[in-house]
C-alpha positions as protocol buffer text, in pm:
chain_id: "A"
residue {
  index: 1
  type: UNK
  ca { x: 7111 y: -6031 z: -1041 }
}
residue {
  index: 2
  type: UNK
  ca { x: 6828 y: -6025 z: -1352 }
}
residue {
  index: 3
  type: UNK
  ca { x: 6899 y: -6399 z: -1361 }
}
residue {
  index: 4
  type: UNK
  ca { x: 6859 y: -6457 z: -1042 }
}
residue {
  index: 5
  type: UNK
  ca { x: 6576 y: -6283 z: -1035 }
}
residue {
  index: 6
  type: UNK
  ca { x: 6413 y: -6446 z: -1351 }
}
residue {
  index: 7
  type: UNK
  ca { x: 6487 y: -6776 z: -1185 }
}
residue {
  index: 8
  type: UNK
  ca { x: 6308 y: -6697 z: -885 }
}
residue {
  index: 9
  type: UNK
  ca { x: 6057 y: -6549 z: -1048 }
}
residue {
  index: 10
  type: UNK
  ca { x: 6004 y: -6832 z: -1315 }
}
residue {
  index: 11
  type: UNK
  ca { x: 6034 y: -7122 z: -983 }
}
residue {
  index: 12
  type: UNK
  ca { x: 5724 y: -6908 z: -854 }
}
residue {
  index: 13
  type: UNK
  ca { x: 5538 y: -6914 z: -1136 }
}
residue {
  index: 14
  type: UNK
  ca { x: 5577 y: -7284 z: -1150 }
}
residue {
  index: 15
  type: UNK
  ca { x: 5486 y: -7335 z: -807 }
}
residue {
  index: 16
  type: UNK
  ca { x: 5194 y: -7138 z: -828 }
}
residue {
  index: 17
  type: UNK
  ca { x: 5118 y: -7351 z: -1129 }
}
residue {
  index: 18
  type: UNK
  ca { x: 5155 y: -7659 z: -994 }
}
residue {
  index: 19
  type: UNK
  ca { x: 4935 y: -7586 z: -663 }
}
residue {
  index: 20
  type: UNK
  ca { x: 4636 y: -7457 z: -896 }
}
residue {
  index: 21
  type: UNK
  ca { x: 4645 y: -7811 z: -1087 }
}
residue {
  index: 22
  type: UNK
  ca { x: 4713 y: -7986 z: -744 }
}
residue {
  index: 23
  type: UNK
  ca { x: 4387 y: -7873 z: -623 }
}
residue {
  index: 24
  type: UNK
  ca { x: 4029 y: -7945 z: -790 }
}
residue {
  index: 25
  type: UNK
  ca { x: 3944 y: -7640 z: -1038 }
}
residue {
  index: 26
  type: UNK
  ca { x: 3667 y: -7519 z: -839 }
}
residue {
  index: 27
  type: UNK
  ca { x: 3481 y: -7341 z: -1109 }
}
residue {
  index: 28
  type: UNK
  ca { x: 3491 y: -7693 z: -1293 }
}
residue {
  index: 29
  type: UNK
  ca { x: 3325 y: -7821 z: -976 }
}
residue {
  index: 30
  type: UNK
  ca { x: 3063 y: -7576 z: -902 }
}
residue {
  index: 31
  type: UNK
  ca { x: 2984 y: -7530 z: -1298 }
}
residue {
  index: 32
  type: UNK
  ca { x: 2964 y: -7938 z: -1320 }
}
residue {
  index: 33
  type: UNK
  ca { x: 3228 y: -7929 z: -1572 }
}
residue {
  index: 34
  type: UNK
  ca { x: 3384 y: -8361 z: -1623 }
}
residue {
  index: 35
  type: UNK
  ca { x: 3699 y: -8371 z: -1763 }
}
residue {
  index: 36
  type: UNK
  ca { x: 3697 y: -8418 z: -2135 }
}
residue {
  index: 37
  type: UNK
  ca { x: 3372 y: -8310 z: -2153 }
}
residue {
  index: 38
  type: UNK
  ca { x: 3264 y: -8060 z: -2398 }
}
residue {
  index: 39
  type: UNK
  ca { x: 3303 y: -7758 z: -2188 }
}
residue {
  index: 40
  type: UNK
  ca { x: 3621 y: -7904 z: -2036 }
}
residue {
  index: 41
  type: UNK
  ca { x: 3754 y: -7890 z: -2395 }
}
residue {
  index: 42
  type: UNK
  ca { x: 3614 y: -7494 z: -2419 }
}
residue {
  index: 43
  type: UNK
  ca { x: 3791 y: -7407 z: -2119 }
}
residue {
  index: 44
  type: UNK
  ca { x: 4126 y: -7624 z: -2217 }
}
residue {
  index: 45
  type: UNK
  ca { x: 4124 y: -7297 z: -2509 }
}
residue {
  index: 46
  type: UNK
  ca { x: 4182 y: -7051 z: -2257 }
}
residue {
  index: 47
  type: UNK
  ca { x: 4435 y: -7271 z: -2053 }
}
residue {
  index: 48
  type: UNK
  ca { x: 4621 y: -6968 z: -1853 }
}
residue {
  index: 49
  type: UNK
  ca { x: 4249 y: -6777 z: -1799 }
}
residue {
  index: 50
  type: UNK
  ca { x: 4199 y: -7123 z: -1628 }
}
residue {
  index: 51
  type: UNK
  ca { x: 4500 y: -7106 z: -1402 }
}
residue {
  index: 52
  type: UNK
  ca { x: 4455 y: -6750 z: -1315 }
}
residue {
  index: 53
  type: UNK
  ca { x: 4139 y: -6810 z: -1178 }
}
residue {
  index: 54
  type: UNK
  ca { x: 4225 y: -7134 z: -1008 }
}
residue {
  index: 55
  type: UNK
  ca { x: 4498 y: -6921 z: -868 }
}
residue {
  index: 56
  type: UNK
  ca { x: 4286 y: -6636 z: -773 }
}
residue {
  index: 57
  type: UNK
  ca { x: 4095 y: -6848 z: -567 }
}
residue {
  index: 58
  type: UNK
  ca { x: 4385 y: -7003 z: -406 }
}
residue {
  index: 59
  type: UNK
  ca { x: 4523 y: -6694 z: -296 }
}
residue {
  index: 60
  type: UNK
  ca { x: 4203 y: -6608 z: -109 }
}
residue {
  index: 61
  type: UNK
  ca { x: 4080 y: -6882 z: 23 }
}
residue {
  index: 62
  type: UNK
  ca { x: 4395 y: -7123 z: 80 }
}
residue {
  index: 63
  type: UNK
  ca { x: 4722 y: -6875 z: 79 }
}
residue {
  index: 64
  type: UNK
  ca { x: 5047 y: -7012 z: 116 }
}
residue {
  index: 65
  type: UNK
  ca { x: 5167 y: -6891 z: 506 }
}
residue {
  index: 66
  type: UNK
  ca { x: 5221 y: -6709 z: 630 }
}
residue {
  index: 67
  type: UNK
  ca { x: 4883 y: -6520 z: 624 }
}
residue {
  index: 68
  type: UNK
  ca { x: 4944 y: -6136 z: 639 }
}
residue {
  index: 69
  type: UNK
  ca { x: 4677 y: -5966 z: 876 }
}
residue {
  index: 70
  type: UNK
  ca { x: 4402 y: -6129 z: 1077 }
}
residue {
  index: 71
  type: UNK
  ca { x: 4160 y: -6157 z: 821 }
}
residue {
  index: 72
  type: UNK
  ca { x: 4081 y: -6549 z: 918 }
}
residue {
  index: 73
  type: UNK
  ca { x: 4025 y: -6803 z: 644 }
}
residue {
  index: 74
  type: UNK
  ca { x: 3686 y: -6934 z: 846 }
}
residue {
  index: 75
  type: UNK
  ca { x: 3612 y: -6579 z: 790 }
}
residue {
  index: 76
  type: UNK
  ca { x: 3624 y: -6588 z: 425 }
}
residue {
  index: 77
  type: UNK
  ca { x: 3456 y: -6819 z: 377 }
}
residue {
  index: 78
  type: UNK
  ca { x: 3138 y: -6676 z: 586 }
}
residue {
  index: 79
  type: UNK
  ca { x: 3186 y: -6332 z: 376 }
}
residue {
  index: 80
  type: UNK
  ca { x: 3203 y: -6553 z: 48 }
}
residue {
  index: 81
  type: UNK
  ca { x: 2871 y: -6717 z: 141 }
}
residue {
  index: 82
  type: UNK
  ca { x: 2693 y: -6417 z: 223 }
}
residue {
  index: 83
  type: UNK
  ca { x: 2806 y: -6267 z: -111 }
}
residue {
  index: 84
  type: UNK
  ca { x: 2731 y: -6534 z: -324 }
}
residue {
  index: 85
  type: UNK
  ca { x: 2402 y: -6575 z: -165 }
}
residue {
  index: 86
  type: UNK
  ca { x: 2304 y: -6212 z: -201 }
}
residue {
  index: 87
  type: UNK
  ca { x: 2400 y: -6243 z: -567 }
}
residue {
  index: 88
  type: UNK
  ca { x: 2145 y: -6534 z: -554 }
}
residue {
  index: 89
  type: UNK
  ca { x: 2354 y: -6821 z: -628 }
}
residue {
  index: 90
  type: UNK
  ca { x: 2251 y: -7084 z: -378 }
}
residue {
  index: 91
  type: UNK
  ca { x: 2461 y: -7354 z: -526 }
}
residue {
  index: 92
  type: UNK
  ca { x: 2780 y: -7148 z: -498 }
}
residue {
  index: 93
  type: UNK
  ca { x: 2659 y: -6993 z: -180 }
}
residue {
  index: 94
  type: UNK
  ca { x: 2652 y: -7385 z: -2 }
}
residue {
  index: 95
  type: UNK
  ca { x: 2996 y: -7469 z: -153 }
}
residue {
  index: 96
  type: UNK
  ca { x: 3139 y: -7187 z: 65 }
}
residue {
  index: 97
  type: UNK
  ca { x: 2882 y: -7266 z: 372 }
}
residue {
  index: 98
  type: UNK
  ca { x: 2988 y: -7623 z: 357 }
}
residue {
  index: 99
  type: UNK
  ca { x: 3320 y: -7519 z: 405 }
}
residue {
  index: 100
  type: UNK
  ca { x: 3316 y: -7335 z: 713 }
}
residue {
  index: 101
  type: UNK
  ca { x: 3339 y: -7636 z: 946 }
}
residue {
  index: 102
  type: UNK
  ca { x: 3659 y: -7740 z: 818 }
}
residue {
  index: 103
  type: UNK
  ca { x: 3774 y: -7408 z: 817 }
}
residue {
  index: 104
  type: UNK
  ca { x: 3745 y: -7382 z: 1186 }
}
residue {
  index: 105
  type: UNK
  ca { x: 3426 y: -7111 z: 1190 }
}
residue {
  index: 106
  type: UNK
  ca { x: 3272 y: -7045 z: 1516 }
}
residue {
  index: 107
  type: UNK
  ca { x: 2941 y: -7251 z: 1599 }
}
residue {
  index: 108
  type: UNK
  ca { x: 2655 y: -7160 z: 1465 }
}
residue {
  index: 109
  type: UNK
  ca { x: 2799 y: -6907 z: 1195 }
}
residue {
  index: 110
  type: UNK
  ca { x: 2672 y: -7126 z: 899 }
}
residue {
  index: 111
  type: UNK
  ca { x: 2352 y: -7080 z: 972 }
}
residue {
  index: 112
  type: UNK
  ca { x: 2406 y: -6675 z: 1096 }
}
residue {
  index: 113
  type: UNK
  ca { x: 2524 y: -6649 z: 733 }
}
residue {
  index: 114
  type: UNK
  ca { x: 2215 y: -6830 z: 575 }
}
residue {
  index: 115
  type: UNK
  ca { x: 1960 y: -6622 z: 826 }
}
residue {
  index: 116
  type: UNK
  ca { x: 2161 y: -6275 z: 729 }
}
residue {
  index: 117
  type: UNK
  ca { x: 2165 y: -6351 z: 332 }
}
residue {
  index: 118
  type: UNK
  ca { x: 1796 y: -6344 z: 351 }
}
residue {
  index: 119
  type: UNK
  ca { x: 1799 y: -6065 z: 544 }
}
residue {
  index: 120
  type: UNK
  ca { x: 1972 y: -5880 z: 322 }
}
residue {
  index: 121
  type: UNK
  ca { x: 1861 y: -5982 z: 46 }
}
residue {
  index: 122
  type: UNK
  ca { x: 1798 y: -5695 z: -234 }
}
residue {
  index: 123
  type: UNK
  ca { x: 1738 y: -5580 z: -573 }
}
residue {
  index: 124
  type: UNK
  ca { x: 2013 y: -5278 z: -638 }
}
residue {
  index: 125
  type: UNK
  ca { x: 2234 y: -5092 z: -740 }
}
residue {
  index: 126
  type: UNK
  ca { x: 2180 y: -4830 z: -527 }
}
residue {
  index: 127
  type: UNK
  ca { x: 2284 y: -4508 z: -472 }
}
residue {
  index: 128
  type: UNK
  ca { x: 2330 y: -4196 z: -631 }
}
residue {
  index: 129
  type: UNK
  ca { x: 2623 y: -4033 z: -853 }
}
residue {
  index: 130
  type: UNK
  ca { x: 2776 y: -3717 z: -830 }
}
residue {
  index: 131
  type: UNK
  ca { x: 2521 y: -3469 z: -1019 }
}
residue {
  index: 132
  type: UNK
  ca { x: 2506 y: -3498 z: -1375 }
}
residue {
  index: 133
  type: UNK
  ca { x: 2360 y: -3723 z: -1696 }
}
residue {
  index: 134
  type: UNK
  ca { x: 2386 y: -4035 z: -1443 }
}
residue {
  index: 135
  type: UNK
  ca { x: 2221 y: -3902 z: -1180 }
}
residue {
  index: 136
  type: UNK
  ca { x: 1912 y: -4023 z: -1393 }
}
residue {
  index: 137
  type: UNK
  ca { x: 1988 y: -4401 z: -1242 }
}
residue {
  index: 138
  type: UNK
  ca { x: 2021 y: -4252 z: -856 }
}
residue {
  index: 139
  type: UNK
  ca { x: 1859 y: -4534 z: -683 }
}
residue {
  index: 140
  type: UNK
  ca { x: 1776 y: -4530 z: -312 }
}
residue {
  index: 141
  type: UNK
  ca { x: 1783 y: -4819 z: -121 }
}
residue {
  index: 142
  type: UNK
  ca { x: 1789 y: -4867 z: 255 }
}
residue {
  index: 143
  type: UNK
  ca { x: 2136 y: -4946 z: 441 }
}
residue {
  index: 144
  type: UNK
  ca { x: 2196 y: -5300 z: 539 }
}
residue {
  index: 145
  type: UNK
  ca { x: 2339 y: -5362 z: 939 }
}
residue {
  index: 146
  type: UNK
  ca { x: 2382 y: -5702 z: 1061 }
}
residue {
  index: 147
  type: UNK
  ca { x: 2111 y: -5804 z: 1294 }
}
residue {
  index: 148
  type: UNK
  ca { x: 2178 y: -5773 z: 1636 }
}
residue {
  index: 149
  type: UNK
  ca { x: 2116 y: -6153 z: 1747 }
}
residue {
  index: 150
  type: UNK
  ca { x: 2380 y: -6257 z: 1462 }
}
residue {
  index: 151
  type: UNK
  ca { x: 2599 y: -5995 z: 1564 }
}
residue {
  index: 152
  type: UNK
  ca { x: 2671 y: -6176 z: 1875 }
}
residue {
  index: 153
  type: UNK
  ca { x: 2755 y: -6496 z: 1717 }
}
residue {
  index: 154
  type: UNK
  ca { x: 3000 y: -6338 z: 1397 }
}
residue {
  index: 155
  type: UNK
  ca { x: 3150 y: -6078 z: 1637 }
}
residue {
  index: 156
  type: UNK
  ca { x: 3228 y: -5738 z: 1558 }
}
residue {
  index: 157
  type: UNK
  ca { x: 3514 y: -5735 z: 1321 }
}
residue {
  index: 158
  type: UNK
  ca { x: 3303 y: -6035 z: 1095 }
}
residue {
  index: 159
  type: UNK
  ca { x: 2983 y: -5836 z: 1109 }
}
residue {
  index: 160
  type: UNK
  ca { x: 3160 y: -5553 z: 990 }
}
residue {
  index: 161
  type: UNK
  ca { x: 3304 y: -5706 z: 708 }
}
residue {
  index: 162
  type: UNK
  ca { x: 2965 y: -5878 z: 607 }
}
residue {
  index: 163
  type: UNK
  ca { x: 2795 y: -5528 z: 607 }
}
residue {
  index: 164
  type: UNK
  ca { x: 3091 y: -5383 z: 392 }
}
residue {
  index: 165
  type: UNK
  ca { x: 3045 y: -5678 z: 156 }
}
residue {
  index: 166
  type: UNK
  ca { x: 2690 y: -5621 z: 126 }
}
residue {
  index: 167
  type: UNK
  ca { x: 2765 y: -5217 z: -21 }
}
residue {
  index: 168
  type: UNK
  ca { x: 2972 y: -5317 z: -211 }
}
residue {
  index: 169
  type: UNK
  ca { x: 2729 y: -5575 z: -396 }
}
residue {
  index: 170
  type: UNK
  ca { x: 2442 y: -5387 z: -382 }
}
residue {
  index: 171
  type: UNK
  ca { x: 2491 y: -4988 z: -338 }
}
residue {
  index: 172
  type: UNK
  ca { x: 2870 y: -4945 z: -477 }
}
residue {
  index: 173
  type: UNK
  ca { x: 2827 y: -4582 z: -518 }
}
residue {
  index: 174
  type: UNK
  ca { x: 2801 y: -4523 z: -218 }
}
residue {
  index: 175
  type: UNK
  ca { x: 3103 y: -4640 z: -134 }
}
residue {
  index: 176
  type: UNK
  ca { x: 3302 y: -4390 z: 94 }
}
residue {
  index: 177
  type: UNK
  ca { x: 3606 y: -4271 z: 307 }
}
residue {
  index: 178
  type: UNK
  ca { x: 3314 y: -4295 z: 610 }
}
residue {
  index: 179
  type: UNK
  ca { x: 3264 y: -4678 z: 494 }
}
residue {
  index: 180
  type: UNK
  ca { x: 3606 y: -4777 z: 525 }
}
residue {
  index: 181
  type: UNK
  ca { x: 3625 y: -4615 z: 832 }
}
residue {
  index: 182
  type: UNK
  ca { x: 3357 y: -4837 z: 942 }
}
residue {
  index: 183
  type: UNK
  ca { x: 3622 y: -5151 z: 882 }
}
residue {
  index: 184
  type: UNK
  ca { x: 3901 y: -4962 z: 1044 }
}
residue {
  index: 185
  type: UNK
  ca { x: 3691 y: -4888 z: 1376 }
}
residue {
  index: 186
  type: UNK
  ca { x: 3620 y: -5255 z: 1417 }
}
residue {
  index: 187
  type: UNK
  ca { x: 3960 y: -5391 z: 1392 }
}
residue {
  index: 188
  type: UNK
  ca { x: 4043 y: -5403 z: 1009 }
}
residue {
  index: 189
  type: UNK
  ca { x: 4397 y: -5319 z: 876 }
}
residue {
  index: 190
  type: UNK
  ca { x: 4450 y: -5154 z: 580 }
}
residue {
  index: 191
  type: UNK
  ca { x: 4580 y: -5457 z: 393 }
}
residue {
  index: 192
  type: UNK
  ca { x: 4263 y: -5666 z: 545 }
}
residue {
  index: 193
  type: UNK
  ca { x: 4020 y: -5419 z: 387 }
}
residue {
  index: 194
  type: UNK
  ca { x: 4197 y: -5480 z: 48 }
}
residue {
  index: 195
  type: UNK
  ca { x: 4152 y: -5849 z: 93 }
}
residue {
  index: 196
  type: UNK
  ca { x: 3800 y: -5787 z: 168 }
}
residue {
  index: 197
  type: UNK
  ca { x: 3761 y: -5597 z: -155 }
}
residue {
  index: 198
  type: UNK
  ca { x: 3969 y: -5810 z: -378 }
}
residue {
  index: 199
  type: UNK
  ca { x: 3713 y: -6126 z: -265 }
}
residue {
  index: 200
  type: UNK
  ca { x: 3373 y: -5978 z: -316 }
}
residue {
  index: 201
  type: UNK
  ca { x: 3536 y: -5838 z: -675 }
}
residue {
  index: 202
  type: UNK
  ca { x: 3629 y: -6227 z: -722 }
}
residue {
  index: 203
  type: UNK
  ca { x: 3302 y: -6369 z: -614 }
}
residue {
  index: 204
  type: UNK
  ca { x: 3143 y: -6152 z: -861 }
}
residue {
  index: 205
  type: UNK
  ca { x: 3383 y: -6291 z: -1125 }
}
residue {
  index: 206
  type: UNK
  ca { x: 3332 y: -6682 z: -1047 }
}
residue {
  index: 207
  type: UNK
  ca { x: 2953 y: -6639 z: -1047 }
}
residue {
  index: 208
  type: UNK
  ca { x: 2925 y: -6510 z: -1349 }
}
residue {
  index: 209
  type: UNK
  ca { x: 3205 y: -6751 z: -1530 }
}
residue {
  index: 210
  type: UNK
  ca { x: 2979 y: -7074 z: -1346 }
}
residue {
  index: 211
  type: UNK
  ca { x: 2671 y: -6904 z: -1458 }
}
residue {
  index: 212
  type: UNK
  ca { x: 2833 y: -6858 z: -1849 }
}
residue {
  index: 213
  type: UNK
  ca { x: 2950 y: -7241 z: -1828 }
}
residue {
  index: 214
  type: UNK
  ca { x: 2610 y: -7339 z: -1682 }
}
residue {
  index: 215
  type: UNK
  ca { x: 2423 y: -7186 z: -1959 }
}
residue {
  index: 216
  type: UNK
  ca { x: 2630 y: -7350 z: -2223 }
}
residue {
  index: 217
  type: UNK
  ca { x: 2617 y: -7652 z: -2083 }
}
residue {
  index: 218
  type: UNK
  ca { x: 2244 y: -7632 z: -2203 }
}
residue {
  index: 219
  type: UNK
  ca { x: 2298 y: -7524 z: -2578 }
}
residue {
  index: 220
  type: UNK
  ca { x: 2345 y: -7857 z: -2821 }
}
residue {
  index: 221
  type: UNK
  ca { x: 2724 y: -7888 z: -2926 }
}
residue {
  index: 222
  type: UNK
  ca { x: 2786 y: -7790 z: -3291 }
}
residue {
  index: 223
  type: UNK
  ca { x: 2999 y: -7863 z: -3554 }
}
residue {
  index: 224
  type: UNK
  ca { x: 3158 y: -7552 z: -3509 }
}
residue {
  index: 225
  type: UNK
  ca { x: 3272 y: -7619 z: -3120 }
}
């Protein structure tokens, strides 16, 4: 039975493998990375950090079926818009807006996304911590609800998952049983809100690997690299 297992286990792996190379690195794309290019070489280094987060991605954005929950792929893609654009990455922010036609997104939700990133728009973190040396960086900042013209076009569930998105970017300590009971009263699962969750942690992630390879793509190449 370990064999068998192992097997499986190992054709997985493989699989997994070969859909990550099957499908355009995306961090490649949005950090402008050619192949054989200097930073193409960097990256080669750290080949399975590569296909990890080629996989990552993968798994949110283009799962293998069938898709547990009803946490849409169109939808996804909205929330990874908003996210990106509220981290201020406009370039990453219109990969995952450009998307959302394909992806089958409700009219006009592309540009709900675009009018609610600059709504929401902030500085952060805020929010305070639980009394003690920290409580020094307690930060208030006001609450962010989608507004109520966009509302109507991303729906309830969507609109609560944008608003979820946009504490946990911007005031994560005040993240709370009461917030996640927010997702549950508009239609969330369990498993959905851990989706949700695992992509805004990701986002965060891939923007600051692009922004990394970005900023090396500026320094002159060395002997030493």
């Amino acid at each position: 039975m370990n064999a068998i297992a192992s097997s499986s286990s190992s054709a997985s792996s493989f699989s997994s493998a070969s859909l990550a190379s099957a499908v355009p690195d995306v961090i490649d794309r949005l950090a402008g990375i050619e192949p054989g290019s200097h930073l193409d070489r960097i990256r080669s280094q750290r080949e399975q950090a590569r296909i990890h987060a080629q996989q990552s991605y993968l798994a949110l954005f283009a799962p293998t079926p069938p898709l547990f929950g009803n946490f849409e792929i169109a939808d996804r893609f909205a929330v990874a818009a908003f996210v990106a654009g509220l981290h201020g990455q406009a370039d990453v922010a219109r990969f995952y807006a450009d998307a959302l036609p394909g992806q089958g997104a409700r009219a006009g939700v592309a540009e709900a996304i675009g009018a609610e990133t600059k709504r929401g728009n902030a500085q952060g973190p805020y929010g305070r911590y639980p009394a003690g040396p920290l409580s020094a960086e307690d930060a208030d900042g006001a609450p962010y609800t989608v507004s109520d013209a966009q509302r109507a076009v991303f729906g309830e569930r969507l609109s609560a998952g944008l608003e979820h998105a946009h504490l946990l970017v911007f005031h994560p300590r005040d993240a709370s049983a009461a917030a996640l009971q927010s997702l549950l009263d508009a239609g969330w699962s369990s498993t959905e809100v851990v989706t949700l969750s695992q992509l805004v942690a990701f986002l965060a992630f891939q923007i600051r690997v692009v922004s990394g390879l970005r900023a090396l793509a500026q320094r002159p190449v060395t002997l030493v690299d």
